[in-house]
C-alpha positions as CSV (number, residue, x, y, z in Angstrom):
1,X,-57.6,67.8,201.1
2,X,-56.4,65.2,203.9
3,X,-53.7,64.3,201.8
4,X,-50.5,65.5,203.8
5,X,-47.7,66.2,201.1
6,X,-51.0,68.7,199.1
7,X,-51.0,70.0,202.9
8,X,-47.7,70.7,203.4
9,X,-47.1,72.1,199.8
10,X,-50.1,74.5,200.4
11,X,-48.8,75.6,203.6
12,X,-45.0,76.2,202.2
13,X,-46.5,78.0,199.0
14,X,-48.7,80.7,200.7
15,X,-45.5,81.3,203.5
16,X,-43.4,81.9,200.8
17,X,-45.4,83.8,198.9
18,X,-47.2,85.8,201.5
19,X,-44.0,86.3,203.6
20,X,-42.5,87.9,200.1
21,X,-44.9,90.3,199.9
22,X,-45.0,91.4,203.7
23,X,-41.2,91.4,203.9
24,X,-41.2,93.6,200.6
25,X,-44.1,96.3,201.9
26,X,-41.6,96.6,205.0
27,X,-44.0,94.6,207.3
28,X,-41.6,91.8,208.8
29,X,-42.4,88.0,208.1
30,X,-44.4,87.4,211.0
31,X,-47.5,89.7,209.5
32,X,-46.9,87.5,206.2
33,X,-46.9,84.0,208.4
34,X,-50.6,85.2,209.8
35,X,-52.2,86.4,206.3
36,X,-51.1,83.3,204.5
37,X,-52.9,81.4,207.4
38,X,-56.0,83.5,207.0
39,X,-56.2,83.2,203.4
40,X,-55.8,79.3,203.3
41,X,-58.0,79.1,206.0
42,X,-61.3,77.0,206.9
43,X,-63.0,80.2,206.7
44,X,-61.3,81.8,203.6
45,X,-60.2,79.3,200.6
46,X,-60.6,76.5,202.6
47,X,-57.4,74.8,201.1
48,X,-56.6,73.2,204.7
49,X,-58.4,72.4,208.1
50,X,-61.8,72.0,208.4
51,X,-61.5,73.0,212.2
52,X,-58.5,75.8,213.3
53,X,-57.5,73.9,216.7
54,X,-56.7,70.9,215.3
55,X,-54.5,72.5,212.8
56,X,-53.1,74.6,216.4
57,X,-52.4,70.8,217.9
58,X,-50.4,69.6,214.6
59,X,-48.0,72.8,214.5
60,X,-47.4,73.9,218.2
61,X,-44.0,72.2,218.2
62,X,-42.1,75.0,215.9
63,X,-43.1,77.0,219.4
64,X,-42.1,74.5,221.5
65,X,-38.6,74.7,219.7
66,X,-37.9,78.6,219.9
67,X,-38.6,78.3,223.7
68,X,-36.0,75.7,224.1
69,X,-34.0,77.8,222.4
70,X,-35.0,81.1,224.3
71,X,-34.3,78.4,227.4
72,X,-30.7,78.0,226.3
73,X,-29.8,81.5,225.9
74,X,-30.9,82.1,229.6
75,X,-27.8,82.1,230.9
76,X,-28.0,81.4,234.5
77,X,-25.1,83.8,235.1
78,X,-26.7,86.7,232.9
79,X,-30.1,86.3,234.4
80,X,-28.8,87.1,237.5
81,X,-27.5,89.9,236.6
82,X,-30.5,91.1,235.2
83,X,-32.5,89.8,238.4
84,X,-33.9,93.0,239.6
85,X,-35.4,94.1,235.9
86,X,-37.0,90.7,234.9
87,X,-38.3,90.6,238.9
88,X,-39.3,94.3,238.8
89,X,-40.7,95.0,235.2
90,X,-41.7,91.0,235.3
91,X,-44.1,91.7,238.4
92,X,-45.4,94.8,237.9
93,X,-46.9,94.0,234.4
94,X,-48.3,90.8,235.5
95,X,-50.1,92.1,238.6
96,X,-50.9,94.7,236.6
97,X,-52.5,93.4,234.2
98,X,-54.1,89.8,235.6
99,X,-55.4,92.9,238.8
100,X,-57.4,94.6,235.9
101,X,-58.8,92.3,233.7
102,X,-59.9,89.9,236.8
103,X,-61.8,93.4,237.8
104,X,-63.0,93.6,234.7
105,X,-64.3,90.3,234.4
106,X,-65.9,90.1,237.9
107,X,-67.4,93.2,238.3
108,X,-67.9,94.2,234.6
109,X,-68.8,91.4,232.8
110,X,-70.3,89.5,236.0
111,X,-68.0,85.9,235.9
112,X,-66.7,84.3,238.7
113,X,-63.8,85.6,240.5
114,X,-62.0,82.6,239.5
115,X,-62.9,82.7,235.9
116,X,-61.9,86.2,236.0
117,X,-58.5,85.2,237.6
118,X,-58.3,82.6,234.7
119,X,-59.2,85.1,232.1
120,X,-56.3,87.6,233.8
121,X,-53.8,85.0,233.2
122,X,-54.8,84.6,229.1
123,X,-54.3,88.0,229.2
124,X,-51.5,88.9,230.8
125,X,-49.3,86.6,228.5
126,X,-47.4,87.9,225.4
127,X,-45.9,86.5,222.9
128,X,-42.5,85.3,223.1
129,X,-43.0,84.6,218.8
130,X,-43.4,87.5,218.1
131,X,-41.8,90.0,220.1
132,X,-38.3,88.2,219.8
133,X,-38.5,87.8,215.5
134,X,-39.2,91.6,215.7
135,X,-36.6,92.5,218.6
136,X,-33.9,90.5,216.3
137,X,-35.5,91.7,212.5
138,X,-35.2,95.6,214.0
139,X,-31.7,95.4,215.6
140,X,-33.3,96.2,219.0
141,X,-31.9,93.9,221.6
142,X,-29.9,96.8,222.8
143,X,-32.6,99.3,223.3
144,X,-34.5,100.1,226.4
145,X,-37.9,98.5,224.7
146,X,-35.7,95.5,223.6
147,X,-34.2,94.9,226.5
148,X,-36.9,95.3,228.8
149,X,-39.3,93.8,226.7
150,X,-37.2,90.7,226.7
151,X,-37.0,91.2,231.0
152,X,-40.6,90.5,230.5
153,X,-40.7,87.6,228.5
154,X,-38.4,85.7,230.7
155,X,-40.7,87.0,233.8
156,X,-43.7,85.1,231.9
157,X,-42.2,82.2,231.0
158,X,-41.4,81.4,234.6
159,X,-44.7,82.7,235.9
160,X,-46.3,80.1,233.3
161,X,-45.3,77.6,236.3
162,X,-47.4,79.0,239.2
163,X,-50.1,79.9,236.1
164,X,-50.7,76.3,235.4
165,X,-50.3,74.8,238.8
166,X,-52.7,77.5,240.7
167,X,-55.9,77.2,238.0
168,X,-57.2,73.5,238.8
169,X,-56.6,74.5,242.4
170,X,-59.2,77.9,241.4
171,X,-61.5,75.0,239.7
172,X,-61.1,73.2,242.9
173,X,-62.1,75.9,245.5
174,X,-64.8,77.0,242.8
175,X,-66.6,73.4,243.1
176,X,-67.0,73.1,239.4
177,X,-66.6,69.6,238.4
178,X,-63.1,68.7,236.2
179,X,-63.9,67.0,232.7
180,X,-61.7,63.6,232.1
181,X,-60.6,62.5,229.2
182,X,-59.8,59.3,229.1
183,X,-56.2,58.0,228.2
184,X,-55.2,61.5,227.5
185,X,-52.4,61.9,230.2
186,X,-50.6,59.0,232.5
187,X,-52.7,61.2,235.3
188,X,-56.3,61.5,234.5
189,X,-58.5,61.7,237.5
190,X,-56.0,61.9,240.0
191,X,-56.4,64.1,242.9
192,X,-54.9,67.2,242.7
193,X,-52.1,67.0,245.3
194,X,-51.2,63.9,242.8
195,X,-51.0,66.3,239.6
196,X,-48.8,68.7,241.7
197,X,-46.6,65.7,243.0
198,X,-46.1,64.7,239.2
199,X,-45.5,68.4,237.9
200,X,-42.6,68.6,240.5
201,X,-41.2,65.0,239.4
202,X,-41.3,66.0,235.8
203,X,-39.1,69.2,236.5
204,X,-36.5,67.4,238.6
205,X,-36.2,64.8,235.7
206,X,-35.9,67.5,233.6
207,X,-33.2,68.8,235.5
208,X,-31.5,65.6,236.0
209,X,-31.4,64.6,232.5
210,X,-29.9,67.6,231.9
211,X,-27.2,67.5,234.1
212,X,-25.8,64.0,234.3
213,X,-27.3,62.7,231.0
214,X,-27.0,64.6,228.5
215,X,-23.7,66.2,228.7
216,X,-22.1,62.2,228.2
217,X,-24.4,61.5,225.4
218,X,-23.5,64.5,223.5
219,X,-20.1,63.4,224.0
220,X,-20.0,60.6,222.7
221,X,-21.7,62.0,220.2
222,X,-19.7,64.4,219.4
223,X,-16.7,61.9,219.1
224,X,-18.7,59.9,216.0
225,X,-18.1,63.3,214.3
226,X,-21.6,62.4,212.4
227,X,-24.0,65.6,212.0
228,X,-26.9,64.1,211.3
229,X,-26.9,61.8,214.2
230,X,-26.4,64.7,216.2
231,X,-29.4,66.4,215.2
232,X,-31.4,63.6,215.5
233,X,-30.6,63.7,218.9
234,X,-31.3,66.8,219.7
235,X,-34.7,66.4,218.0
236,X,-35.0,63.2,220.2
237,X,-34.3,65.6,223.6
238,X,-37.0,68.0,222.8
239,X,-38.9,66.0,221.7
240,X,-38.6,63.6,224.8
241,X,-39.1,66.3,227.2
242,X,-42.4,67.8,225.6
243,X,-44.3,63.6,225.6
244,X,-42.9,64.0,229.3
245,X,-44.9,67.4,229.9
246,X,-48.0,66.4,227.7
247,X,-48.1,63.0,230.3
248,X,-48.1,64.8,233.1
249,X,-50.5,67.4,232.5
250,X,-48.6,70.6,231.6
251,X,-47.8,72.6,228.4
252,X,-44.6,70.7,226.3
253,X,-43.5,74.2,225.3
254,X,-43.0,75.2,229.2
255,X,-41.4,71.6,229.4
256,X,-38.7,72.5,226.5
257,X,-38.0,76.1,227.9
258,X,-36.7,74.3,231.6
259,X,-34.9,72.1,229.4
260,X,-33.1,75.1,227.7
261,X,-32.8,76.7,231.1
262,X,-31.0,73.3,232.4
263,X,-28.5,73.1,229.2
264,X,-27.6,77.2,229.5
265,X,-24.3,76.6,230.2
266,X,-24.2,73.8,228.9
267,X,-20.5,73.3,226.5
268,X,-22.6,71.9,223.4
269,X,-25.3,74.5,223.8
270,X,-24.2,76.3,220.9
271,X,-24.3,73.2,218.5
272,X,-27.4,72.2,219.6
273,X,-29.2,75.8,218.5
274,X,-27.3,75.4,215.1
275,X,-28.9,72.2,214.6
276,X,-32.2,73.2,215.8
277,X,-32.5,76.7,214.6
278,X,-33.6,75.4,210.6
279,X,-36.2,73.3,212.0
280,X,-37.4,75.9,214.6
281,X,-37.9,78.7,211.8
282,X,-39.9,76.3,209.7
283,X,-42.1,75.4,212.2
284,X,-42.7,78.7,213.8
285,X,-43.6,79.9,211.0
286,X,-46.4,77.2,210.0
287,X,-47.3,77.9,213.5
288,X,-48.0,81.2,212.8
289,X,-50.1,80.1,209.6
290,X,-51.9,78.3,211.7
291,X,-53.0,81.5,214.0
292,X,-54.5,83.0,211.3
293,X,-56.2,79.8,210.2
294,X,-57.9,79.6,213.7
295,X,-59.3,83.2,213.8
296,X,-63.2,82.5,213.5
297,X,-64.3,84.5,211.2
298,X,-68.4,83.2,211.9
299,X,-68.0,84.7,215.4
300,X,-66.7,88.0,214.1
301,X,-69.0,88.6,211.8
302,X,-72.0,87.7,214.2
303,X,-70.3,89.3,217.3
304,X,-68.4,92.2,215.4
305,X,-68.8,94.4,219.0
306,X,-67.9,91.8,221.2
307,X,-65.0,90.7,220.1
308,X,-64.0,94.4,218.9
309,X,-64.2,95.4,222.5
310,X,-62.2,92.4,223.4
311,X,-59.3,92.8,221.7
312,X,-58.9,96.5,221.5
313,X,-59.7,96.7,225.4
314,X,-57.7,94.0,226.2
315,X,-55.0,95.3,224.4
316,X,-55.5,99.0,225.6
317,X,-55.4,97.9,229.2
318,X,-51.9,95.7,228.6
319,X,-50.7,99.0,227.0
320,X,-51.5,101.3,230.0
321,X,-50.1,99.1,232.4
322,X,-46.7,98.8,229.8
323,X,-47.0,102.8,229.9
324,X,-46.9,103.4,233.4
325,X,-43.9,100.8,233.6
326,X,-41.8,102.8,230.8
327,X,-42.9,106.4,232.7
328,X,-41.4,105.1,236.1
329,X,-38.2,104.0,234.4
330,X,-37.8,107.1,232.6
331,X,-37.9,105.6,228.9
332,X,-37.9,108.2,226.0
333,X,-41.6,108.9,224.9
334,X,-40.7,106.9,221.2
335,X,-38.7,103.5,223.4
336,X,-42.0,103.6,225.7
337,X,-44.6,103.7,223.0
338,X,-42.6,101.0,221.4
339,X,-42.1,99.0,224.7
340,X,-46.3,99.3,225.2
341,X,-47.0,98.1,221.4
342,X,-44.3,95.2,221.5
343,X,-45.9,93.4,224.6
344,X,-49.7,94.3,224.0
345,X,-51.2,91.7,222.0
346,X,-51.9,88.2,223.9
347,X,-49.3,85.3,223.4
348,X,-49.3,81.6,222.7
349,X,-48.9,80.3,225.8
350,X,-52.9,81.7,226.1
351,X,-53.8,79.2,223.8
352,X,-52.4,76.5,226.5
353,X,-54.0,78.5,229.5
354,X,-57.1,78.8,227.5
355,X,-57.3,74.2,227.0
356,X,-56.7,74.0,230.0
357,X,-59.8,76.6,231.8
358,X,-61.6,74.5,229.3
359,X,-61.0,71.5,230.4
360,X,-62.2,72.0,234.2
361,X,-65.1,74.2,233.1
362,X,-63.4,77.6,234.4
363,X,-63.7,78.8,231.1
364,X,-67.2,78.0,229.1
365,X,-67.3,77.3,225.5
366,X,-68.7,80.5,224.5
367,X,-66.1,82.6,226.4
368,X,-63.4,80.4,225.1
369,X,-64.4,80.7,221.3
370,X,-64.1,84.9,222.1
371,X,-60.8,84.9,223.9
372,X,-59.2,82.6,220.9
373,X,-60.4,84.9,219.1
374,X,-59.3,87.4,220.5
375,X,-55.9,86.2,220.5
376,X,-55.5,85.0,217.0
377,X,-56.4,88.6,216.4
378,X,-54.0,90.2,219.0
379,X,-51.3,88.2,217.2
380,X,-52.1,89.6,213.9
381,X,-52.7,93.1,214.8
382,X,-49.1,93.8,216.6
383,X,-47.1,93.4,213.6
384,X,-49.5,96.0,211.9
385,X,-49.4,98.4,214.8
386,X,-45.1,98.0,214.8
387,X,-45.5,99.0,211.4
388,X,-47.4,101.9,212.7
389,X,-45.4,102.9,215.2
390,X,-42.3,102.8,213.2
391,X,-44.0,105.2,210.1
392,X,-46.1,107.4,212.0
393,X,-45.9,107.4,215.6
394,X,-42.3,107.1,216.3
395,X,-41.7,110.0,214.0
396,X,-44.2,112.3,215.2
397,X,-42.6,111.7,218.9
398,X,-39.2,112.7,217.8
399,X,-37.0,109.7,217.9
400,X,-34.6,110.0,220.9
401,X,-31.0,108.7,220.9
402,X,-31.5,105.2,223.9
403,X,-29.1,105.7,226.6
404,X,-28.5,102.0,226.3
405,X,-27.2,101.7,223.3
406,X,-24.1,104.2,223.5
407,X,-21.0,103.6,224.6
408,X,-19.3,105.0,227.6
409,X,-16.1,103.6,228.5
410,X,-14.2,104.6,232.0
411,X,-10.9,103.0,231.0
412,X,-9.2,100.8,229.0
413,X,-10.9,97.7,230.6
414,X,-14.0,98.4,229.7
415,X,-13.2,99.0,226.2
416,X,-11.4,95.4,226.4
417,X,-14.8,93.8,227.8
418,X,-16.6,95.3,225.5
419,X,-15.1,94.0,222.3
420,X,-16.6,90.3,221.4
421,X,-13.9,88.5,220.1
422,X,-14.3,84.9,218.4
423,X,-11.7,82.1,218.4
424,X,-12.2,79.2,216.4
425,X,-10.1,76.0,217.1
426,X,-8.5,75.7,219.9
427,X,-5.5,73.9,219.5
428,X,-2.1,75.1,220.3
429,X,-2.2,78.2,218.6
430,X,-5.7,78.9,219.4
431,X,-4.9,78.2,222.9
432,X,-1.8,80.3,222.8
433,X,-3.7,83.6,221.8
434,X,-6.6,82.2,224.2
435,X,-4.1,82.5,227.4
436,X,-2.2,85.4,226.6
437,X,-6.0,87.4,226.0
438,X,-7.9,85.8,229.5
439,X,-4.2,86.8,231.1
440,X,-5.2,89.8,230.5
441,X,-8.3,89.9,231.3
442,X,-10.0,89.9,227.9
443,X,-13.0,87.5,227.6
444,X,-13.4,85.4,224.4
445,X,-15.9,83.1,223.0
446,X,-14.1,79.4,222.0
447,X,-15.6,76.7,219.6
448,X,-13.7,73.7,218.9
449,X,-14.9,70.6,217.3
450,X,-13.6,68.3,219.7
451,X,-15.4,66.9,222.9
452,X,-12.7,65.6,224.8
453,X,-10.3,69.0,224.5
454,X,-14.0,71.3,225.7
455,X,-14.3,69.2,228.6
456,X,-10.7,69.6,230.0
457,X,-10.6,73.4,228.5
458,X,-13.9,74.1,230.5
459,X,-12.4,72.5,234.2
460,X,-9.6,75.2,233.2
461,X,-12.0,78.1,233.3
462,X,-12.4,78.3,229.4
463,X,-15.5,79.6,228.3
464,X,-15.3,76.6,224.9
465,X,-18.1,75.6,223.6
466,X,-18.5,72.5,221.4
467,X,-19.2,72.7,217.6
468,X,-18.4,73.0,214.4
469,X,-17.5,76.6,213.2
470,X,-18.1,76.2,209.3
471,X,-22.2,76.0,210.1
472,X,-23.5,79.0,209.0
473,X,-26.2,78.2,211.4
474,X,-24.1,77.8,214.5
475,X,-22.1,81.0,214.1
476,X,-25.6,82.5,213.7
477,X,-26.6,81.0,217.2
478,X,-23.5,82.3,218.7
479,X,-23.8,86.1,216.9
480,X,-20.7,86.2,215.2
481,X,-22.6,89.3,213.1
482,X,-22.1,91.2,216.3
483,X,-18.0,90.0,216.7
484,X,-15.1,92.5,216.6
485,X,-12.9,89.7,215.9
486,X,-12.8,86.1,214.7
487,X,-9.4,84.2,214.9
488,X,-9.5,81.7,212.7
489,X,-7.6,78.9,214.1
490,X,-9.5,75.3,212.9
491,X,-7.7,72.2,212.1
492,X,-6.9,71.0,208.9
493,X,-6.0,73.5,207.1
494,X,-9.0,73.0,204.6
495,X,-11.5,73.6,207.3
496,X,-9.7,76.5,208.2
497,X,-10.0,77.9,204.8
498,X,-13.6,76.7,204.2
499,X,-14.6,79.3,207.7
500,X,-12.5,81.6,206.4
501,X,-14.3,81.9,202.7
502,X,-18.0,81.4,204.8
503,X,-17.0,84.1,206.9
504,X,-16.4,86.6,204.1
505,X,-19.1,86.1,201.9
506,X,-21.8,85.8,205.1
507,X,-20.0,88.9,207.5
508,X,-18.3,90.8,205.5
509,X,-18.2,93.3,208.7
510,X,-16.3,91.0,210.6
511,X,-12.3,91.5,210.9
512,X,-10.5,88.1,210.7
513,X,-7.4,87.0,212.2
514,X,-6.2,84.2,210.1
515,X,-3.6,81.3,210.7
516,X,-2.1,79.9,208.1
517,X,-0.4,76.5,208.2
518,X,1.9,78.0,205.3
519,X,3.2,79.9,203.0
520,X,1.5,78.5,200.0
521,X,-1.8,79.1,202.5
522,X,-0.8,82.3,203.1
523,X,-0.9,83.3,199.6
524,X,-4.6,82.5,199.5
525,X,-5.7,84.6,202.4
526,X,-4.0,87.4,201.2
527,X,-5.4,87.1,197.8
528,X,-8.6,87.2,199.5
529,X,-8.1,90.5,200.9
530,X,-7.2,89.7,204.5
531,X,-4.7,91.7,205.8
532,X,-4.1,89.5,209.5
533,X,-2.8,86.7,208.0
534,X,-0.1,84.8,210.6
535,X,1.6,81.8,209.7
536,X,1.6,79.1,212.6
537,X,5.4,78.3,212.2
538,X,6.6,81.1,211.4
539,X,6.6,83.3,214.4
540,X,8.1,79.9,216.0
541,X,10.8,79.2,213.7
542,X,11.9,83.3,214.1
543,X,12.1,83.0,217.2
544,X,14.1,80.0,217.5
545,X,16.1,81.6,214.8
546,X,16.7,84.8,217.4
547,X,18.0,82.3,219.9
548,X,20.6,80.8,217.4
549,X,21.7,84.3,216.9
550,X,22.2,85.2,220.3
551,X,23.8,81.7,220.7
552,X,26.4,83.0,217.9
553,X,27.6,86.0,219.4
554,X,25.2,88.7,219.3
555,X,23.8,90.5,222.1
556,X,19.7,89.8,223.5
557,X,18.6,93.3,222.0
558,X,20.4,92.8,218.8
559,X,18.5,89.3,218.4
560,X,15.6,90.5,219.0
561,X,15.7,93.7,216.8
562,X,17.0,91.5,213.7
563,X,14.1,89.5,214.4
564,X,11.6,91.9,214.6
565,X,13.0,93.6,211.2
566,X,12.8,89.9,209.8
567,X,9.2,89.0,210.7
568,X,8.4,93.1,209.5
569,X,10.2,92.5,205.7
570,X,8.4,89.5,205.5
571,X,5.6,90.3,206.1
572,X,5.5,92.8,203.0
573,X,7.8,90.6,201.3
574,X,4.7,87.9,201.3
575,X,2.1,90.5,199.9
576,X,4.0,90.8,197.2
577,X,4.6,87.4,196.3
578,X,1.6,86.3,197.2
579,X,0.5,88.8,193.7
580,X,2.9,86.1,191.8
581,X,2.1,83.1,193.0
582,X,0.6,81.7,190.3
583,X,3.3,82.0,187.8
584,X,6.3,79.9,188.8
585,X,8.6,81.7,187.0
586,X,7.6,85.1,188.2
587,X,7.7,83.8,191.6
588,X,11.0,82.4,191.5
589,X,12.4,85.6,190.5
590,X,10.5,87.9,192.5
591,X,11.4,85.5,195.2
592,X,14.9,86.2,194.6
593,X,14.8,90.3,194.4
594,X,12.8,89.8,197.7
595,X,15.7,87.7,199.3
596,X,18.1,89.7,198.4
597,X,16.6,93.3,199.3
598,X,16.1,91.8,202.5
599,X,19.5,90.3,203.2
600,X,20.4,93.6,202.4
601,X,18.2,95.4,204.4
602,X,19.0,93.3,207.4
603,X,23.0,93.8,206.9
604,X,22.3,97.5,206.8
605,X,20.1,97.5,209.9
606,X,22.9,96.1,212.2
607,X,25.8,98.0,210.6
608,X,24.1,101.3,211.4
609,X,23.0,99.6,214.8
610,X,27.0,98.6,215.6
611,X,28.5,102.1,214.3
612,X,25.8,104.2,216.3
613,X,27.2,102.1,219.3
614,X,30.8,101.8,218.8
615,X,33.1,104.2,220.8
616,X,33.9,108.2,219.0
């Protein structure tokens, strides 16, 4: 069973078929990820592992990419605005929770106050896996449990930091000597002050890499125009950063999240979750296999009380604290059982506070086999209790309309900002429609494909993002399932076309706003059903045709009325046509009759204009 291509297949055939089944009984994928790790299992079938933690080891990256990725949607600018929940909600569950179960510890279970500090820290963590696949599977990122469990999240993350850096400073002050392992990181035996020194260093590189490296490397990148090479180095960043963390003593996952943090606003952040997101999803989910391969079933069995009381208080106490946190906000009684159940069960960022208490003999072996225990189970237990809560509970509560997630608009403004609207190439017609909208104060959402053009478009206040808008993947990353509006814009016209055709078979919700580079183009977006269809020279050419008009003799207003009546005949002129446009012969005379009505329509127009003016 060494054999890694048996591995792997083993691994992909109980995900798909387990994740199936789950996603069929209603139970999201995540459940199906865990059971298809505990069925092929050292302590099940025994198909893979002889030894869960090793397996742990081998699939921890699929976690270190969704935090990069939860890194680069932390905008900078959002989190600020946000500041005062992820501070306030952030605080008060951590404190809350590391106060109790170091309490717990010391005076209930008799450890050491800074193994009980330790132990608080497992605990308090959630995870970030799970809670986000579930916020985005259940459409709740608008709803007070989404939104604050997300507030959360962001608030552990960070606190991860301080976590990591204040524990060998606990084994320190605790005299309890600090195992070694030779070779293992660039700073094995240092002094501690060393370790911190380093920890700093490695987040300045971070953020200098980020800054003034890879903004030029993705451009010239980006200029090669070869995907593949820009996913490779994107999978070399990450990848880079989390050897960098691992050298230095500290968790690569907390290493890729800074890195995200650093590239928020970063104009190719968009292209880089596109290319990351298919390898993330795999990987997070044969991380989650691997969960539920680590759960010791031995200690279970033998210890069925202990770790009962583990997991259920430990869980119990997260959800009390959670509770009072939804009470003093004032969250319906069905958003704050949902907010308490969401963030109850202990994350994978325990499993990296858990090595490392074992490492300098904070934690013993025997406590550290319960709490991964414990965890594995937490993990597996949430998706059942969601489940739960969404039959039973929720129900039985009454569910309550969320204040968050209706709409209540002062004035026209705020209906303005609150419509996403999409524009896809930006060249001169995309930039046209981009200035006339941020004239007005309307904020859009620009890819464009070309690095030089985002550059100078972001010095000119832009908000353009590099990539390439025909990735299904990318316009996931950017939620184009959540647009009012696309403009379809792209350059050539068969790139324009290929969005257009991926857009209506992927978001069929989404209203389009098509260019077309012609007529002949025309024909085909109309034939597809799209009623915005604008050709690029068209509106152009009638206008300069308004201006010959007026040159000829007739007055501003009557220019610009024949014009108007011109680009409205022809508009229904071309959805006809466009029925015919297959037939030549059809077309020509159809053409024709269409000419002709509107010639004639155009002449009458002005007469009736010039005789209701004319002198009685």
């Amino acid at each position: 069973m060494n054999d890694f291509l048996l591995q792997a297949f083993i691994f992909l055939l109980a995900a798909v078929i387990c994740v199936l089944i789950s996603k069929k009984l209603a139970m999201g994928s995540v459940l199906g990820y865990l059971f298809a790790g505990v069925l092929i299992g050292p302590y099940v079938f025994k198909f893979v592992g002889t030894h869960g933690p090793d397996i742990m080891n081998a699939t921890e990256f699929g976690v270190v990419m969704m935090l990069f990725l939860v890194g680069l949607e932390l905008d900078p600018k959002e989190f600020w605005k946000i500041k005062h929940e992820i501070i306030g909600l952030g605080t008060a569950q951590a404190i809350g929770t590391t106060a109790l179960i170091a309490a717990i510890a010391y005076w209930g279970i008799d450890l050491s106050l800074n193994t009980s500090i330790t132990i608080g820290f497992v605990v308090t963590m959630s995870s970030t896996a799970i809670i986000l696949q579930t916020i985005t599977e259940k459409g709740l990122t608008k709803s007070n449990a989404g939104k604050s469990s997300f507030a959360v999240l962001l608030f552990q993350d960070i606190m991860v930091i301080p976590a990591m850096a204040i524990i060998p400073l606990l084994a320190v002050s605790n005299n309890i000597p600090i195992e070694t392992h030779s070779g293992s990181t660039w700073l094995d035996g240092a002094p501690v002050f060393m370790k911190t020194l380093a920890i700093l260093g490695a987040i300045s590189v971070i953020y200098l890499v980020g800054n003034y490296i890879v903004n030029p490397l993705f451009k010239s990148v980006g200029r090669l125009q070869v995907r593949e090479i820009y996913t490779a180095s994107a999978l070399l960043l990450v990848i880079g950063v989390s050897i960098l963390m691992q050298q230095v003593g500290l968790s690569p996952a907390l290493g890729a999240f800074l890195t995200g943090v650093v590239l928020a606003n970063n104009p190719y952040k968009h292209q880089l979750e596109s290319d990351i997101e298919p390898f993330k999803a795999l990987l997070l989910g044969i991380f989650f296999i691997a969960v539920g391969s680590t759960i010791n079933f031995s200690i279970i069995v033998n210890e069925p009380l202990i770790i009962s009381a583990l997991l259920f208080g430990s869980m119990g106490i997260k959800a009390l604290v959670l509770l009072a946190i939804a009470k003093y906000k004032k969250f319906p009684k069905d958003q704050s059982f949902l907010f308490a159940i969401l963030l109850s069960q202990i994350g994978e960022f325990a499993f990296v506070i858990l090595a490392l208490g074992r490492t300098i003999n904070l934690i013993d072996q025997q406590w550290y086999d319960y709490l991964l225990a414990t965890t594995a189970l937490s993990m597996v237990v949430t998706p059942i209790l969601l489940v739960l809560n969404e039959k039973w509970i929720s129900p039985y509560l009454g569910l309550q309309p969320d204040p968050a997630t209706k709409p209540n608009y002062d004035d026209l403004s705020d209906i303005q900002a609150s419509k996403k609207i999409i524009i896809a190439g930006f060249g001169d017609f995309g930039l046209t429609i981009g200035r006339l909208l941020q004239s007005n104060n309307i904020p859009t959402l620009i890819l464009d494909n070309d690095s030089q053009r985002v550059e100078h478009l972001r010095k000119l206040g832009f908000n353009v993002f590099y990539g390439d808008a025909t990735s299904i993947n990318l316009l996931k990353s950017i939620g184009v399932e959540k647009a009012d509006y696309v403009i379809a814009a792209m350059d050539p016209a068969e790139a324009n076309q290929h969005l257009v055709d991926i857009l209506t078979k992927n978001f069929p919700d989404v209203e389009i706003i098509v260019r077309a580079k012609d007529r002949k183009n025309a024909y085909h977006y109309l034939q597809l059903g799209l009623n915005e269809v604008y050709r690029e020279s068209f509106f152009t050419a009638v206008h300069v045709g308004a201006v010959m008009l007026e040159k000829l003799g007739f007055t501003h207003e009557q220019a610009i009325a024949q014009s108007e009546l011109f680009t409205q005949s022809d508009r229904e002129s071309l959805r006809k046509l466009s029925k015919e446009s297959h037939n030549l012969s059809d077309y020509i005379n159809l053409s024709k009759l269409e000419f002709d009505k509107q010639e004639n329509f155009l002449k009458q127009q002005l007469n009736n204009e010039r005789t209701n003016q004319s002198p009685r």
